[in-house]
Each structure stands twice: as C-alpha cells, then as structure tokens.
C-alpha positions in Angstrom: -5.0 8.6 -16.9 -4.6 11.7 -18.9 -7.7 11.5 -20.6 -9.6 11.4 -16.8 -7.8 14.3 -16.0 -8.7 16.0 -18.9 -12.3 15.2 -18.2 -12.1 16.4 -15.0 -10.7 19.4 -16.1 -13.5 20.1 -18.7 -16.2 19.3 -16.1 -14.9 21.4 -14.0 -14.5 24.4 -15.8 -18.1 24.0 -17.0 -18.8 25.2 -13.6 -16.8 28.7 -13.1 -20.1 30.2 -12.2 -21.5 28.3 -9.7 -24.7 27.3 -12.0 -23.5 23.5 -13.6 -23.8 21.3 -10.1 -24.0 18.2 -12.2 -20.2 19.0 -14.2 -18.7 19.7 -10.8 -19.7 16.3 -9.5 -18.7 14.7 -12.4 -15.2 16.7 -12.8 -14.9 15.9 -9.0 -15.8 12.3 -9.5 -13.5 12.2 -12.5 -10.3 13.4 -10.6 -10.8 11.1 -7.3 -11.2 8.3 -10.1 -7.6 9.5 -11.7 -6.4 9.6 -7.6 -7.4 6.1 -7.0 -5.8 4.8 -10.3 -2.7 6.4 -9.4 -2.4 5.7 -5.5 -3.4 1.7 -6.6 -1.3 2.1 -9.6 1.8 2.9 -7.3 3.6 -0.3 -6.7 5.6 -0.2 -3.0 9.5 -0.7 -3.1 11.4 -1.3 -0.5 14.8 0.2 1.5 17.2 -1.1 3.8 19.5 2.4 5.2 21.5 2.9 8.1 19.4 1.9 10.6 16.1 1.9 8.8 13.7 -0.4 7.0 11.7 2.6 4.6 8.7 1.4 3.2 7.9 3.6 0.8 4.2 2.8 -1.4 0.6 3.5 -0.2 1.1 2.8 3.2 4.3 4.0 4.1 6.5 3.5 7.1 10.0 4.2 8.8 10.9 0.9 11.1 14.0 1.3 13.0 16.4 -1.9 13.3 16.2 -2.4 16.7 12.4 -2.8 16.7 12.2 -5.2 14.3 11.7 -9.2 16.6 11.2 -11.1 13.2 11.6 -10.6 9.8 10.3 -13.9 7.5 8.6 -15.1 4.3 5.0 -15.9 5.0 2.8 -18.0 2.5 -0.3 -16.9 1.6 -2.0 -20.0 3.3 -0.2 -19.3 6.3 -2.4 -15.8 6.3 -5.7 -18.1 6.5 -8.6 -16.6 6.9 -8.6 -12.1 7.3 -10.3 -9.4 7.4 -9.5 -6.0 5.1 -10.0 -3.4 8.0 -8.5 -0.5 6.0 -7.5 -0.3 2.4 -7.6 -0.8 -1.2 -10.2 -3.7 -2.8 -9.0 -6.7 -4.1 -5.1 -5.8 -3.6 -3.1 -6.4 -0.7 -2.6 -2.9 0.5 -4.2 -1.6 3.7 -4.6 -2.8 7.3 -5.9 -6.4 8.0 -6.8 -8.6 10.8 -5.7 -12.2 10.0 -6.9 -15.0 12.9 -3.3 -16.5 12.3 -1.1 -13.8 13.0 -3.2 -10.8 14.2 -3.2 -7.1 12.8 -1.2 -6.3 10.3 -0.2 -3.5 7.8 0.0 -4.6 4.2 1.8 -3.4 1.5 2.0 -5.9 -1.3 2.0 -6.2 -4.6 2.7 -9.7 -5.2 1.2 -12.6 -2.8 4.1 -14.8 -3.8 6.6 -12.8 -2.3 5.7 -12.4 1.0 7.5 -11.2 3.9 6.6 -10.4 7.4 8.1 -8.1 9.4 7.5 -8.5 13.4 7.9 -5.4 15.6 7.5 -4.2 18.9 4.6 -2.4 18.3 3.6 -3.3 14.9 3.8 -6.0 12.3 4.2 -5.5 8.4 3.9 -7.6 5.3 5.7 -6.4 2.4 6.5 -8.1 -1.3 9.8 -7.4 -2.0 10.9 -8.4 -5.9 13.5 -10.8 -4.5 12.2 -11.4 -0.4 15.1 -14.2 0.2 17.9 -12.0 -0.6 16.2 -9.0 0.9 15.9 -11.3 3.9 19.3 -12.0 3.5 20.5 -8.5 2.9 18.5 -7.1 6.3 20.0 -10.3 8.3 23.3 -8.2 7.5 23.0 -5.7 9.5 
C-alpha cells in the first residue's frame, strides 16, 4: 500500500505543469487503486450501545432497537440465488437483491457467520466474529 501511494505521488508530481497527461492518469489511477485496497481491506465490526446497533465498515449504519423485527443467523444456502446491485466484487459488501429474502445491505466479511437483521424499513446482513453470542448479547436488551 505504501509503495502505490508513493507511485501515485511520483506520477503526480511529474505533472506540476500541466504538460505530463499520461503521469496524471497513472498517479490518479495509482491512488483510487490504494483507495479500493483500503476501503476492501477494511473489515466491518460491530456495536451493540444504548439503544443502537452501529455498524461501522464500508457500508455503515446506525439501527435503533426499536426498529429492529428480527435479528437471526442466515446460511449461506438460505441466501439462494442474488443479485450484487451495489458494491464490492467478489466480497459480501454492498447492496443485493436475493429472491429469498429480498433487498438487503451487506456487510460481511465472513459467509459463515451470518446474521440478518430485519427492520422496519431495511434489512441487514452482518458477520459478526462470534454471531451466536452477539445474538445472544442484542436479545439482552
């Protein structure tokens, strides 16, 4: 990662007067390469507050108690068949249509661990290290 930014950096500069084209594409290229690694990099964790389920990772989100109707762990051949709508190739972050269960925001890192979260408006499937005892710890409140 350092060594892309540095590229980007050299490429860049090659370009202070306006007369290299080609080293500001690459530079520009070079960094939104570094900003991909990072973002995809960045694995999700997960918070249970007051009265707030914070999903902090890519696609982030602030889900208040009350709105939550279901909270579960979902296998991955429960899912069937979706579509990725919105997000990052061959991960599980982004938005997806699954015939199964509908639209949903993902924000997984691990398709072993599950868990969907049902709200009013929304639903949300997140992969918590431990999902039974964050299942158990949200069940709780």
């Amino acid at each position: 990662m350092p060594g892309l930014l540095l590229g980007a950096a050299i490429l860049i500069s090659m370009d202070l007067d306006g007369k290299n084209e080609i080293a500001l594409v690459a530079g520009m290229a070079l960094l939104a390469t570094a900003a991909l690694i990072f973002f995809w990099r960045t694995k999700p964790y997960f918070e249970i507050a007051d009265d707030m389920l914070h999903i902090n990772g890519m696609f982030s989100a602030r889900i208040p108690f009350r709105s939550i109707t279901e909270i579960r762990r979902i296998p991955q051949n429960e899912l069937g068949k979706g579509t990725r709508l919105f997000g990052m190739s061959g991960s599980y972050y982004g938005l997806y249509n699954y015939k199964s269960i509908g639209y949903v925001v993902m924000n997984c890192s691990d398709a072993d661990k599950m868990v969907l979260i049902k709200t009013e408006h929304k639903q949300f499937i997140i992969s918590p290290d431990d999902p039974d005892a964050f299942i158990r710890q949200f069940s709780k409140r």
